[in-house]
VMD Tcl script that draws the C-alpha trace (Angstrom):
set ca {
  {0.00 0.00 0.00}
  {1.43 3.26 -1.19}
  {0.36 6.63 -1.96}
  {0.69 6.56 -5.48}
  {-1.69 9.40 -6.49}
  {-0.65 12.37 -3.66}
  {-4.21 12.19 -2.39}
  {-2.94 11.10 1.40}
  {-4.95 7.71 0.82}
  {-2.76 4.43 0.86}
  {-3.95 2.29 -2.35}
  {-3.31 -1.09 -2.91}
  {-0.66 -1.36 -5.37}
  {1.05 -4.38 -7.34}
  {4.25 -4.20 -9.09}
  {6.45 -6.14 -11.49}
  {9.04 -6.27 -13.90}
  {7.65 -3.90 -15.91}
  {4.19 -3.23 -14.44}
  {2.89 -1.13 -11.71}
  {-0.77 -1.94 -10.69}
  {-2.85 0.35 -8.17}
  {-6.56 -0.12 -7.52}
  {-7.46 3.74 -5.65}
  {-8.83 3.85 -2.01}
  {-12.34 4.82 -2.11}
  {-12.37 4.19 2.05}
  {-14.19 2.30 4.00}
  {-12.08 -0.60 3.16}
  {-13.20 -0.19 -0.82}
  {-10.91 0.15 -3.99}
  {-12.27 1.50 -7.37}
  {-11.06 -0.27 -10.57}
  {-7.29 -0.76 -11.75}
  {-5.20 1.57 -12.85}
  {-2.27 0.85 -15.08}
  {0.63 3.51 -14.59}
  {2.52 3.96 -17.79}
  {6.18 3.78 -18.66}
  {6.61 0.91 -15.24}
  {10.20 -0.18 -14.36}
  {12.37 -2.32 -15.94}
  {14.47 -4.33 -13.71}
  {17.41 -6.11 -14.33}
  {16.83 -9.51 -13.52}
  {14.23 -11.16 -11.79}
  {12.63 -8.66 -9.63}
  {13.39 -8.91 -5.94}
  {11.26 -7.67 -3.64}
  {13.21 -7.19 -0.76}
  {15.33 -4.38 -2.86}
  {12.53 -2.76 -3.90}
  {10.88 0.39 -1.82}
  {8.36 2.92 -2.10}
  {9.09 6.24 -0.93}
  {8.12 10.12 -1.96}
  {11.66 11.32 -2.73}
  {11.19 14.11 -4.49}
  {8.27 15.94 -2.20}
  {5.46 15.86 -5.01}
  {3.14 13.74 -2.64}
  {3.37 10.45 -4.53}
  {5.47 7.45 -3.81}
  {8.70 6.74 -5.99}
  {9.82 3.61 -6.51}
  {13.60 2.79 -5.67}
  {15.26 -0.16 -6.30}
  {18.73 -1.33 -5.11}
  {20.91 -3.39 -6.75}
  {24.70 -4.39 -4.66}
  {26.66 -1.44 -6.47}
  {23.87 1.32 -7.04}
  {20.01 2.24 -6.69}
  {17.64 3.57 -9.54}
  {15.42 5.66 -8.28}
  {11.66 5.87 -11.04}
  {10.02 9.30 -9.89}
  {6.34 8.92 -10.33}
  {4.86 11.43 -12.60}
  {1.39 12.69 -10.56}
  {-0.17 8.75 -10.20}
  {0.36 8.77 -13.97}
  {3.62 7.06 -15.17}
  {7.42 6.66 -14.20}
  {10.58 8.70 -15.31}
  {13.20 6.75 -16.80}
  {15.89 5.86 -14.04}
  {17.63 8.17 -12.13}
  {21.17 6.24 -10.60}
}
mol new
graphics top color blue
foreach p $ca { graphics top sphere $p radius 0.5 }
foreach p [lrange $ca 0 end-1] q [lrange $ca 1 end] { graphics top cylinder $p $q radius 0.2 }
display resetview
């Protein structure tokens, strides 16, 4: 659960390599339908969850998505709940 939209809800939110997944908090418990962001991130090799963290980084509200690998981290800035930047390193 992550704030991907800057609304101050936590919605449920799936990701793989590739795809991010959030269905919005409505409350109560309730989600509305899926929404697809665009332009998810690529990972290099299989994608490991316990490398992978969701954090607002960049003070626009909405949670980034970091991954670290052993030598570096990419850091995907989320683009107002609707896609992800290319990688910043």
């Amino acid at each position: 659960f992550a704030d991907m939209f800057g609304d101050g809800l936590a919605h449920r939110v799936r990701i793989r390599n590739g795809s991010v997944e959030c269905w919005p908090n409505k409350g109560y418990g309730r989600f509305n339908k899926k929404v697809v962001l665009g332009n998810a991130p690529r990972y290099d090799g299989a994608l490991d969850a316990e490398r992978l963290f969701l954090a607002d980084l960049d003070g626009s509200g909405t949670a980034d998505i970091i991954y670290v690998y052993p030598d570096r981290a990419d850091i995907f800035f989320n683009r107002s709940g609707n896609s992800f930047s290319d990688p910043v390193s």
